[in-house]
PAVEXPA-839411 format. One record per residue (C-alpha): y negated, z, x; residue number from 0. Coordinates in Angstrom, 1 decimal. Layout:
residues N
<<Y,Z,X>,NUM>
...
***
This chain:
residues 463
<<0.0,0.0,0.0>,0>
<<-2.1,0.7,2.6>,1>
<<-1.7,-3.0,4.4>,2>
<<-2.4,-4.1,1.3>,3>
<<-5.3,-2.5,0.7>,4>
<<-7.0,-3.7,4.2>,5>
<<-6.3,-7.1,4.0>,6>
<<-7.6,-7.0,0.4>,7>
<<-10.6,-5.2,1.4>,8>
<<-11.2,-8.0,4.6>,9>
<<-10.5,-10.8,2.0>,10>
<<-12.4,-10.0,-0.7>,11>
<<-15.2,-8.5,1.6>,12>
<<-14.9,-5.4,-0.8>,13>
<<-14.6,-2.5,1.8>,14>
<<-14.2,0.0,-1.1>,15>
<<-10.6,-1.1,-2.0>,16>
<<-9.9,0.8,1.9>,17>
<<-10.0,3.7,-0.8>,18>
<<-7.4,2.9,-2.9>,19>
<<-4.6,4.5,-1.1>,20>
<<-7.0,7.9,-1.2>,21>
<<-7.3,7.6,-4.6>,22>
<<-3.7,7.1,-5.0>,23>
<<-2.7,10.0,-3.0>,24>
<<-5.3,12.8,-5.0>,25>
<<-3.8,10.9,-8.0>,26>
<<-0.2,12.0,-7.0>,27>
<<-1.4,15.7,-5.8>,28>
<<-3.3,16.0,-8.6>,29>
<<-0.1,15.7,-11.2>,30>
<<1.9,18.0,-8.7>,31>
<<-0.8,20.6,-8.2>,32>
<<-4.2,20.3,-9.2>,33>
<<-5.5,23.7,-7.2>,34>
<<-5.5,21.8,-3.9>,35>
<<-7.9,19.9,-5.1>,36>
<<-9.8,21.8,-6.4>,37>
<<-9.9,23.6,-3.1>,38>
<<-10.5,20.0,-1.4>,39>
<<-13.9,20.0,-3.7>,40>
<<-14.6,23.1,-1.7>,41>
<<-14.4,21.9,1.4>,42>
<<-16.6,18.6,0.4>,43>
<<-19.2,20.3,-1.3>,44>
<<-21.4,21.0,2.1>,45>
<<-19.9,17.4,3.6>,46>
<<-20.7,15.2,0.5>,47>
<<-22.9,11.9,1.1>,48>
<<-25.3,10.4,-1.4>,49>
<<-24.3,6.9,-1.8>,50>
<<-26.9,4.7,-3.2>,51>
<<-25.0,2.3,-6.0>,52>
<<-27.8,0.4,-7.1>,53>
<<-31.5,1.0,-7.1>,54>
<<-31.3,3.5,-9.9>,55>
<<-28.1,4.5,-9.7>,56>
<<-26.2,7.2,-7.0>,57>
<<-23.5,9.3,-6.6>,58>
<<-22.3,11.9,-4.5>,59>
<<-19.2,10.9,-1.9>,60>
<<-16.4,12.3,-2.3>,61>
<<-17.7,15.9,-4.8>,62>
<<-18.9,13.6,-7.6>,63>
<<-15.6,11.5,-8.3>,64>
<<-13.6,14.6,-7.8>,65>
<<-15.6,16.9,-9.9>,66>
<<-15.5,14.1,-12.6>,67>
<<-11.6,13.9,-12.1>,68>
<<-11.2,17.0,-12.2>,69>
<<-13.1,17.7,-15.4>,70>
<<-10.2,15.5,-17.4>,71>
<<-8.0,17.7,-15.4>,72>
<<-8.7,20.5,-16.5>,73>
<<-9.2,19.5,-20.0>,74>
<<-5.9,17.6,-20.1>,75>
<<-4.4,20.6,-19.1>,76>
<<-5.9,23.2,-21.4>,77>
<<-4.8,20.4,-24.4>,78>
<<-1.4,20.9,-23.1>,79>
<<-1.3,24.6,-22.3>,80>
<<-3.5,25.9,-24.5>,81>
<<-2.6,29.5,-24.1>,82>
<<-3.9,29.3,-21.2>,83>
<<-7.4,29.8,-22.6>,84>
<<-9.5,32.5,-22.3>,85>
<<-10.5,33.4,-25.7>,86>
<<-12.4,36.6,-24.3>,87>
<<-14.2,34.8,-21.7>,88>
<<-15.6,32.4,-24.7>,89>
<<-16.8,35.4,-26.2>,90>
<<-18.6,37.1,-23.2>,91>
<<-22.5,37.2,-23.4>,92>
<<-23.2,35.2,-20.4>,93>
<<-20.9,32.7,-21.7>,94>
<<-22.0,32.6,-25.4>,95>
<<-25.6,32.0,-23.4>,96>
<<-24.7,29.3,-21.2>,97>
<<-22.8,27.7,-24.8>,98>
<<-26.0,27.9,-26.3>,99>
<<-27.9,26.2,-23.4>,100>
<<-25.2,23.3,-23.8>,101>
<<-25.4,22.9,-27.7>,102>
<<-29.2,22.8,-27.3>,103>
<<-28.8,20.5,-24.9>,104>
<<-26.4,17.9,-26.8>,105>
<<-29.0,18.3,-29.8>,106>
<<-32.1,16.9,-27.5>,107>
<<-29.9,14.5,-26.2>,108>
<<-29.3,13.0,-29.8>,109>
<<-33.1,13.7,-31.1>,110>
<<-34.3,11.8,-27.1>,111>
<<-36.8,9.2,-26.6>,112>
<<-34.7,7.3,-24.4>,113>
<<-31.2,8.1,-25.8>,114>
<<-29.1,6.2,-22.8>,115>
<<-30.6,7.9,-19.9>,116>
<<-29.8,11.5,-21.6>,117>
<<-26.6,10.6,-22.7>,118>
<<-25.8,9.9,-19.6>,119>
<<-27.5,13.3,-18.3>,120>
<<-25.1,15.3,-20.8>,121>
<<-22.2,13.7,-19.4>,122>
<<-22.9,14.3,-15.8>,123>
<<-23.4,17.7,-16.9>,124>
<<-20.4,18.1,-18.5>,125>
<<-18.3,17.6,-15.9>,126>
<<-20.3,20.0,-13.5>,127>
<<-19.5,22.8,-16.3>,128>
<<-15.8,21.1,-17.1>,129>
<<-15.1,21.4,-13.7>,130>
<<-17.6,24.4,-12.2>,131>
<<-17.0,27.2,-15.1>,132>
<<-13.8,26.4,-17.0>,133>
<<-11.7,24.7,-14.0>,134>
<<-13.3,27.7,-11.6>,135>
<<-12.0,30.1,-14.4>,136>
<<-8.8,29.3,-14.1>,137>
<<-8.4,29.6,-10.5>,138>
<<-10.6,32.2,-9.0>,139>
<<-9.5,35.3,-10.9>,140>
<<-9.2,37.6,-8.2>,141>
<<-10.5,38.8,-4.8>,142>
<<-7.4,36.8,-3.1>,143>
<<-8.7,33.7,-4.7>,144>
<<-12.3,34.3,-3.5>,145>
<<-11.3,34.7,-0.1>,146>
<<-9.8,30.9,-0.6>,147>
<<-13.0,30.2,-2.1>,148>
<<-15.3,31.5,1.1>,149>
<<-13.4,30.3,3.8>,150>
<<-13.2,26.5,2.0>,151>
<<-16.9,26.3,1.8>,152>
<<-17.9,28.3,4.7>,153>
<<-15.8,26.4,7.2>,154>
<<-17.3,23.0,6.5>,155>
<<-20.5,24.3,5.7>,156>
<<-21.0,26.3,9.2>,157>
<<-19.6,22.8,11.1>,158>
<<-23.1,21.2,9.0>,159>
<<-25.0,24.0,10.5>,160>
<<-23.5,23.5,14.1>,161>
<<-24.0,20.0,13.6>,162>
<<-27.4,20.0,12.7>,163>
<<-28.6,22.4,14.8>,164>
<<-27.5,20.9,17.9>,165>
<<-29.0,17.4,16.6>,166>
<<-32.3,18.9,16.3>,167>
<<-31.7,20.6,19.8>,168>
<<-31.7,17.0,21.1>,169>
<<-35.4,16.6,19.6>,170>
<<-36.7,19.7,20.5>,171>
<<-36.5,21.1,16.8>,172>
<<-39.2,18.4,15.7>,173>
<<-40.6,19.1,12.8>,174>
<<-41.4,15.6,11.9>,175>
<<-38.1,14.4,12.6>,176>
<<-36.2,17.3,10.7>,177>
<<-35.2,14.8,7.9>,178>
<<-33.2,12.6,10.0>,179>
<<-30.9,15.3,11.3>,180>
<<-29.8,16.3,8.4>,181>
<<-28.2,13.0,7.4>,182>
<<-25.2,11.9,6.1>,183>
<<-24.6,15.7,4.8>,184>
<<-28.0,16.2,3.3>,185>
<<-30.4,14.2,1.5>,186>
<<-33.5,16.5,2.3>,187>
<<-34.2,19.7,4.5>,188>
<<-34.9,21.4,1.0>,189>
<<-31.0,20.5,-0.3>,190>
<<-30.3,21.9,3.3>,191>
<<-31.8,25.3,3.2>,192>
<<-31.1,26.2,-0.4>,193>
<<-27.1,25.6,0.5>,194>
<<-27.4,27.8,3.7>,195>
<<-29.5,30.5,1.8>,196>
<<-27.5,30.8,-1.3>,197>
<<-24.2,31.2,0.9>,198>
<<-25.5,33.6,3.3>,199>
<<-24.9,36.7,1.0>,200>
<<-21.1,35.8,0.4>,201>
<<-21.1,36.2,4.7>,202>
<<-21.9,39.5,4.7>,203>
<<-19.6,40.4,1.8>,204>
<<-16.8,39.0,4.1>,205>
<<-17.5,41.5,6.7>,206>
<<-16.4,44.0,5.0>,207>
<<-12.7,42.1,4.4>,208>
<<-12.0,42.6,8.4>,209>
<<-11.5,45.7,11.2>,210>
<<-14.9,46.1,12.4>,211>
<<-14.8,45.0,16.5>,212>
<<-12.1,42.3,15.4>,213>
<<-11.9,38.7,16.6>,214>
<<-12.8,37.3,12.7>,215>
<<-15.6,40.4,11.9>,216>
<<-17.1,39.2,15.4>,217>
<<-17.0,35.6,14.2>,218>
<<-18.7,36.4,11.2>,219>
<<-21.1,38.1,12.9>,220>
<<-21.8,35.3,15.0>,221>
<<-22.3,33.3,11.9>,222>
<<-24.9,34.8,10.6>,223>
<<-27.0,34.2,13.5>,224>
<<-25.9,31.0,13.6>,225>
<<-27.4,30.3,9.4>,226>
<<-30.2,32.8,9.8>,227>
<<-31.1,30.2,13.1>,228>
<<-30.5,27.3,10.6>,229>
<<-32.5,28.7,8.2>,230>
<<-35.1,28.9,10.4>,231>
<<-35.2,25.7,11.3>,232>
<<-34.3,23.9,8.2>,233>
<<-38.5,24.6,7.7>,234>
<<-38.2,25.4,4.3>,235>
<<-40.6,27.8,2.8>,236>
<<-38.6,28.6,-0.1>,237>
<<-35.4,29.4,1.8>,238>
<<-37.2,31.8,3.5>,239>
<<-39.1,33.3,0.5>,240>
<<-35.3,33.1,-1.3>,241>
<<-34.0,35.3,0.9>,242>
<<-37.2,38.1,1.2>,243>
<<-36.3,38.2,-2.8>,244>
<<-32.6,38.7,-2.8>,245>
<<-33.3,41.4,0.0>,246>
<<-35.6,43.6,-2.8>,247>
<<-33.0,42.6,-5.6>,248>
<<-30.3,44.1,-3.6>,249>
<<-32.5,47.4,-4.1>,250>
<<-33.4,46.9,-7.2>,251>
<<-29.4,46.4,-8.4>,252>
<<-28.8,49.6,-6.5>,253>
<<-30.9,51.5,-8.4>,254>
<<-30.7,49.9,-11.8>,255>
<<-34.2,48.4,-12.4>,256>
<<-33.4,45.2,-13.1>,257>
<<-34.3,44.5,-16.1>,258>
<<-38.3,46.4,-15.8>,259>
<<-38.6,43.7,-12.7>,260>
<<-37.3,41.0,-15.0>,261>
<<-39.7,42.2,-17.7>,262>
<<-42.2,43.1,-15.8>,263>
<<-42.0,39.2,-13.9>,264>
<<-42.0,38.0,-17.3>,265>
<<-45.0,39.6,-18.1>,266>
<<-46.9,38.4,-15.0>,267>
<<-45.9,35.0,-15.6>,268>
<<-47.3,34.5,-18.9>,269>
<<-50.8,36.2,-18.1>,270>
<<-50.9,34.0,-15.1>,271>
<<-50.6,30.9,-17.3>,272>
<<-52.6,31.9,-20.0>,273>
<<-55.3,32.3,-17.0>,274>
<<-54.7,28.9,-15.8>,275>
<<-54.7,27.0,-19.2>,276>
<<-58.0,28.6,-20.7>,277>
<<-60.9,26.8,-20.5>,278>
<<-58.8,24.2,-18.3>,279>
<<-59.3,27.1,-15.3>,280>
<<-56.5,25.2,-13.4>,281>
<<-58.7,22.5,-12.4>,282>
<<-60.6,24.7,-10.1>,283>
<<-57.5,24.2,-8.2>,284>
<<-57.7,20.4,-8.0>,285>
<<-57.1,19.1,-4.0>,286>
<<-59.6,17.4,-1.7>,287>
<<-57.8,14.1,-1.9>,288>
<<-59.0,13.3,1.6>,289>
<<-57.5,16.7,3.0>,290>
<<-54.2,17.2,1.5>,291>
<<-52.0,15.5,3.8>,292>
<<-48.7,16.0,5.5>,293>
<<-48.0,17.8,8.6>,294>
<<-46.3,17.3,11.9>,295>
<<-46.1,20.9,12.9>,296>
<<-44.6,23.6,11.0>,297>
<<-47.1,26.4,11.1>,298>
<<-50.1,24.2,10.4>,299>
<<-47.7,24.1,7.5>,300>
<<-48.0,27.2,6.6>,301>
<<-51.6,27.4,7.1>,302>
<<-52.3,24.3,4.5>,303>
<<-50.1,26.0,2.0>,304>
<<-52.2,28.8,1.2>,305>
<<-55.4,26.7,1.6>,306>
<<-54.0,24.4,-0.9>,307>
<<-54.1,21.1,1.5>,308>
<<-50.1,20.6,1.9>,309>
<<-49.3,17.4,0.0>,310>
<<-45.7,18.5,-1.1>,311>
<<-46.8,21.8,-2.6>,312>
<<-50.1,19.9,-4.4>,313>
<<-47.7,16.9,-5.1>,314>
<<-46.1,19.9,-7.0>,315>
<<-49.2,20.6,-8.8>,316>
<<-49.6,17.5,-9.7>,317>
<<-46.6,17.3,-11.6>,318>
<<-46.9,20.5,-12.8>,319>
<<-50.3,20.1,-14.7>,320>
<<-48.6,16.5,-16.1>,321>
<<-45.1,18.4,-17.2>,322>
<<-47.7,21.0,-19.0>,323>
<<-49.4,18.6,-20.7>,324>
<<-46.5,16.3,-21.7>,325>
<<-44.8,19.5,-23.4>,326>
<<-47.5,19.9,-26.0>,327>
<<-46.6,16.3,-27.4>,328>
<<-43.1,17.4,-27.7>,329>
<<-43.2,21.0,-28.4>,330>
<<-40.2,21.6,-29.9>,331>
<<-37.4,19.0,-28.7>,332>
<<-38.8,17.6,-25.7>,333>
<<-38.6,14.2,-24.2>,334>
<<-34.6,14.3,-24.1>,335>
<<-32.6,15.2,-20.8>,336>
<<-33.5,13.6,-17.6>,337>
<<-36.4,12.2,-19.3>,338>
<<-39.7,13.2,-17.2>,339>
<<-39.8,10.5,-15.1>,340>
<<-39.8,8.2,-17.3>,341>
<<-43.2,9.8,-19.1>,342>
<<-44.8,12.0,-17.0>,343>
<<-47.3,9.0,-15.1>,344>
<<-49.2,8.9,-18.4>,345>
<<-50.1,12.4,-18.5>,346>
<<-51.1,13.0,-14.8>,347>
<<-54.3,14.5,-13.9>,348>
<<-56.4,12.3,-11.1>,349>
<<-57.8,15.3,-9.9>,350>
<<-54.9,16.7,-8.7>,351>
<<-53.4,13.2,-7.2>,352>
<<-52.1,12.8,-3.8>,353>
<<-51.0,10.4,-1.1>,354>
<<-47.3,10.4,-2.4>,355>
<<-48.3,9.9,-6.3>,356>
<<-46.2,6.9,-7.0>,357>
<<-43.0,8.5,-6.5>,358>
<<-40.8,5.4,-5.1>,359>
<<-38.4,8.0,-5.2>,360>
<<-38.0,8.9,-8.9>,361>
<<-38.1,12.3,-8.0>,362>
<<-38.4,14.8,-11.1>,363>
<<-41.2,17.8,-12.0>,364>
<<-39.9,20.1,-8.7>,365>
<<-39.3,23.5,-11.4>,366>
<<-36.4,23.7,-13.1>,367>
<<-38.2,25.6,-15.8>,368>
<<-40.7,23.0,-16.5>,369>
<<-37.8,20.1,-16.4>,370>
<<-36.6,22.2,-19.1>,371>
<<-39.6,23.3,-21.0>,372>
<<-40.6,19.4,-20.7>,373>
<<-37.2,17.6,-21.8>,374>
<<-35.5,20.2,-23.8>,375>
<<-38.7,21.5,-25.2>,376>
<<-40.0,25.1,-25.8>,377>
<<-36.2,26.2,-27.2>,378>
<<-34.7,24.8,-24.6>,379>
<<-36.6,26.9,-22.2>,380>
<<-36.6,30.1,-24.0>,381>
<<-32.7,29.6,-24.1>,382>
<<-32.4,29.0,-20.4>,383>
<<-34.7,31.7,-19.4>,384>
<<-32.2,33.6,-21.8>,385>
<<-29.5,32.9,-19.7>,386>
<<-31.2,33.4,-16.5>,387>
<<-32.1,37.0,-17.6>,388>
<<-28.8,37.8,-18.8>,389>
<<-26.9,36.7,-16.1>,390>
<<-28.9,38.9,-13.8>,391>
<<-28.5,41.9,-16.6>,392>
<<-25.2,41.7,-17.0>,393>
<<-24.4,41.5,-13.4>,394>
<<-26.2,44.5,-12.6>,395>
<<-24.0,46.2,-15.2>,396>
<<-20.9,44.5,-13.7>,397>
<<-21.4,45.8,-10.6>,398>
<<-22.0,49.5,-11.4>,399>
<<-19.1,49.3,-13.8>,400>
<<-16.8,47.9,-10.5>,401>
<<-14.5,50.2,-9.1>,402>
<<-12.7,48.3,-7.0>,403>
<<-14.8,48.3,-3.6>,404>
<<-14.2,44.7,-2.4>,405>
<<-14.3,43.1,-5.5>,406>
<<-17.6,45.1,-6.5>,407>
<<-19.2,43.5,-2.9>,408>
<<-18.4,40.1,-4.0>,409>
<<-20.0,40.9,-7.6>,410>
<<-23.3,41.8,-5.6>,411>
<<-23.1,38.6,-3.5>,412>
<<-22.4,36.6,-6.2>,413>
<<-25.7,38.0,-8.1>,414>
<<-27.9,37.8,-5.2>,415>
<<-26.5,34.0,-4.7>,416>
<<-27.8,33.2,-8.1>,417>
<<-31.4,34.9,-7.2>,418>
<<-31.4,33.0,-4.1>,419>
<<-30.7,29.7,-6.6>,420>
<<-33.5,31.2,-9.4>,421>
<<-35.7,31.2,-6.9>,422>
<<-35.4,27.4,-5.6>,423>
<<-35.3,26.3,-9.2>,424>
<<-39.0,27.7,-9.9>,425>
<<-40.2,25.0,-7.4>,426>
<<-37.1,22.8,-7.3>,427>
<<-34.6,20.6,-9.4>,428>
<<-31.2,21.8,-8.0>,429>
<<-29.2,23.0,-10.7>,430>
<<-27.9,18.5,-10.9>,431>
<<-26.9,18.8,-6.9>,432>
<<-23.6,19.1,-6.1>,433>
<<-24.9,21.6,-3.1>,434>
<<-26.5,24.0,-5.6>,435>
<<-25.3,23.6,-9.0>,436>
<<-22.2,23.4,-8.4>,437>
<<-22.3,27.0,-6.9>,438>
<<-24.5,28.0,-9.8>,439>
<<-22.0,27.7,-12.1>,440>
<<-18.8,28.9,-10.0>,441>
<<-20.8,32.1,-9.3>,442>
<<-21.3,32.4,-12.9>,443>
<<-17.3,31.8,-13.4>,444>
<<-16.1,34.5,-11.2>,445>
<<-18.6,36.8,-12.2>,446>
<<-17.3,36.7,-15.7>,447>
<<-13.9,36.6,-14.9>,448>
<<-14.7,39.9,-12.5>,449>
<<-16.0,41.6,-15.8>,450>
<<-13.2,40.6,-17.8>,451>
<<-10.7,41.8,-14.8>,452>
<<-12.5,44.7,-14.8>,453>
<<-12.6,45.5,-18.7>,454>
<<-8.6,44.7,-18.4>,455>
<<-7.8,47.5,-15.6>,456>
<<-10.0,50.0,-17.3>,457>
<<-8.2,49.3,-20.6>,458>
<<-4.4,49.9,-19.2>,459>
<<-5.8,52.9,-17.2>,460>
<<-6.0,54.3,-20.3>,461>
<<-3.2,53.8,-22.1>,462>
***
């Protein structure tokens, strides 16, 4: 098969039928044991490529098709077992919230302005949860299967690190050349960071799984030098910001609070855009056109952020004041999923425009909460930020309710993963990557099926 697949491949001058045999092979290992795959997603997840089909059309190489495949795995097999579901996962409150985010979801995909592009927004969704939440619940149910879990990302996704790292050595850590190191693993330095800085808790939760002083707890330790130093020079504000917030949450958990700092967030937020929005007070804030511009060096960075003349961060803005603006047209159902770039030009503010305004990149609104607000409308956003709340709620509860000591260590990494994904998504689209959604949802997975493992030991410990 494989002859034939080359001389197919040279004749046809169709290089992608070399794949066949591949595709054959997961085929096969899929019927005998679809686990191995699944732990084969693992591994890819930090190696994945984006592969540019057409001008408006990519994928991810290899995650995508296998989290796709996977997804009619798993629901093949659940139609075929179906005692195998977990009727008391469906009815857990972090799962009833994340239902609720889908159903909303489907509705604004049928009520959408351009129904094709949501349409096929819902389905690329669905296989992320498919595959990412219902697959993930059926084979991470205990600590064991977490280890699995850690040491099938973390292996590939420290080679990345290694990788990069000593690229960028060869340039002298160039800020200005940061992009092009990255590649074929990454599509940006900000898809870089946030994989590095969500991980990074899970590291220190395996230290605690070997002998102190041993050869694997040294290695670990190594590690974490190793992705702090990556961090570092990923130049990513928001990584770095990411992990100052997880730090305080880890307090904050500790001592039970989280839900006044959730309220208390909440409360802040809504003043601060109430300021913003009366009397149009945000457009004291517009850019000097001729000053916001990039920047080759990485603290002068810094120093145009908080002066308000970085283009990326008032290239934000920009699309910020346009999602705001957009939303009051469509309070209530929003534009449809995966909509905003398709609207938002029309609503833009001049004032705020910059040197990277016509977006030859389709790129979306760079919050996850306006994205929502914006295509799902103001439901759609009350629901998410529903979710986002109760996740963290409930896992604070989790983890004081966990007696068993490893497995309550990987319930606090798992929270403080999320918070390190919250806080990209307030400034970033992620939750549709393969390198951070995808752990989005499996965090949410085994969280739940922590609870529920916890809820079950309690219950015979009784009787």
């Amino acid at each position: 098969m494989v002859a034939v697949s080359i001389f197919s491949a040279m004749a046809l001058d169709q290089y992608l039928i070399l794949g066949l045999p591949f595709v054959f092979l997961l085929g096969f290992q899929t019927i005998v044991d679809f686990k191995k795959i699944f732990w084969l997603l693992m591994i890819c997840l930090p190696l994945s490529t984006e592969f540019d089909i057409s001008h408006s059309l990519a994928t991810d190489l290899p995650t995508e098709p296998l989290t796709a495949g996977l997804s009619l795995v798993i629901l093949i097999y659940l139609a075929a077992h179906p005692q195998r579901i977990n009727f008391q996962a469906l009815k857990h409150p972090i799962i009833i919230l994340l239902t609720a985010h889908l159903i909303w979801m489907f509705f604004t995909m049928v009520n959408s302005n351009l129904f094709i592009v949501s349409l096929k927004f819902f389905i690329a969704k669905m296989w992320y949860i498919l595959t990412f939440v219902v697959l993930t619940m059926q084979i991470i149910k205990d600590e064991k299967d977490f280890k699995t879990f850690f040491w099938c990302v973390f292996s590939s996704l420290l080679f990345t690190a290694v990788v990069i790292l000593g690229r960028l050595y060869s340039i002298n850590f160039a800020f200005d050349d940061v992009q092009s190191a990255m590649q074929p693993f990454y599509r940006n330095h900000v898809s870089y960071a946030a994989i590095l800085a969500l991980f990074y808790p899970f590291i220190f939760v395996a230290l605690g799984w070997y002998k102190r002083w041993s050869f694997t707890w040294w290695f670990l330790i190594g590690s974490l030098f190793i992705m702090l130093i990556a961090i570092q020079y990923s130049y990513t504000r928001t990584a770095y910001l990411a992990l100052v917030i997880a730090l305080g949450a880890w307090l904050v958990i500790k001592l039970k609070l989280t839900k006044y700092v959730l309220a208390g967030s909440l409360v802040v937020a809504i003043v601060g855009i109430n300021f913003l929005i009366n009397n149009n007070k945000y457009l004291d804030f517009a850019p000097n056109y001729d000053t916001t511009i990039s920047h080759n060096d990485f603290n002068s960075l810094v120093e145009a952020t908080y002066k308000l003349e970085d283009i990326s961060t008032m290239e934000r803005v920009y699309r910020w004041v346009a999602a705001f603006r957009m939303s009051k047209e469509e309070l209530i159902v929003g534009y449809g999923p995966g909509n905003f770039y398709n609207f938002y030009k029309g609503y833009t503010v001049k004032k705020f425009k910059t040197y990277v305004s016509d977006n030859p990149e389709r790129s979306g609104v760079h919050s996850y909460f306006l994205m929502t607000l914006v295509e799902q409308g103001v439901l759609g956003l009350l629901i998410f930020v529903a979710l986002t709340f109760g996740i963290l709620i409930y896992g604070e509860r989790i983890y004081h309710q966990t007696d068993n000591r490893m497995r309550r260590q990987i319930v606090i990494g798992l929270i403080l993963s999320i918070i390190v994904i919250d806080a990209f998504l307030l400034i970033n689209d992620l939750i549709e990557t393969d390198k951070v959604g995808s752990f989005y949802f499996m965090n949410i997975a085994i969280l739940v099926n922590f609870d529920l493992k916890n809820r079950t030991e309690k219950k015979l410990s009784t009787e």
